[in-house]
C-alpha positions in Angstrom: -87.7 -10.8 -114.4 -91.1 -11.0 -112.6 -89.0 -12.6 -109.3 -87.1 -9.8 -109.4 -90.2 -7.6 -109.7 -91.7 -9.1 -107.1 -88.5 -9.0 -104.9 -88.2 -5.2 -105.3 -92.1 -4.9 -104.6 -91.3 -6.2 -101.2 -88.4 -3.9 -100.6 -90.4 -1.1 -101.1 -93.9 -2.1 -99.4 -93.0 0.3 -96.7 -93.5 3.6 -98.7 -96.9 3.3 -100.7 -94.9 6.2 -103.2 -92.1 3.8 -103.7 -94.2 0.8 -104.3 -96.5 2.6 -106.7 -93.3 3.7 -108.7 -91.7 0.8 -109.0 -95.2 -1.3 -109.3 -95.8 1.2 -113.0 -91.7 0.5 -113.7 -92.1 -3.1 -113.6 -95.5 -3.2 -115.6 -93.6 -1.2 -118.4 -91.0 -3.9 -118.4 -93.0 -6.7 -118.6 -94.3 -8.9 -120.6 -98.3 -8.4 -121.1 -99.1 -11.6 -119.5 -96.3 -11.3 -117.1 -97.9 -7.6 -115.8 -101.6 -8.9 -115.6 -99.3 -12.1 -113.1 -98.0 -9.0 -110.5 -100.9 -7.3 -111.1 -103.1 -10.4 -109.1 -99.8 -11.1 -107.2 -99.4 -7.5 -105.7 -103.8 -7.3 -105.2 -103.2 -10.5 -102.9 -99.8 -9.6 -101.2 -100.6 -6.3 -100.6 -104.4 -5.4 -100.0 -103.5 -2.1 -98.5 -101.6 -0.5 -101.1 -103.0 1.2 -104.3 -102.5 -1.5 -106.5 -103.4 -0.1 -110.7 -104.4 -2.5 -113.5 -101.1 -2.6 -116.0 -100.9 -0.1 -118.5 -103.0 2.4 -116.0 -101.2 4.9 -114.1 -101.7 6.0 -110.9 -100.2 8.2 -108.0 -100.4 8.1 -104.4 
């Protein structure tokens, strides 16, 4: 589940709306230890997006 996470996070790096949706989707559907993974993941894949700790929602 977290490859496919991570998949769909790359689909939708080109609308920062997109990503953050999906980003909050796939932290609900994830395991704890598996969110805080995409969490670092998505902070070092993506540096310009708004990336929010798991379990912390955010907007852009």
């Amino acid at each position: 589940m977290l490859h496919y996470c991570k998949m769909i996070l790359g689909i939708m790096s080109i609308d920062t709306q997109l990503f953050v949706k999906e980003l909050n989707k796939a932290y609900c559907r994830l395991s704890p230890d598996q969110a805080h993974e995409l969490y670092e993941w998505s902070k070092k894949t993506y540096p310009h997006m708004p990336i929010n700790q798991p379990g912390k929602m955010i907007r852009a």
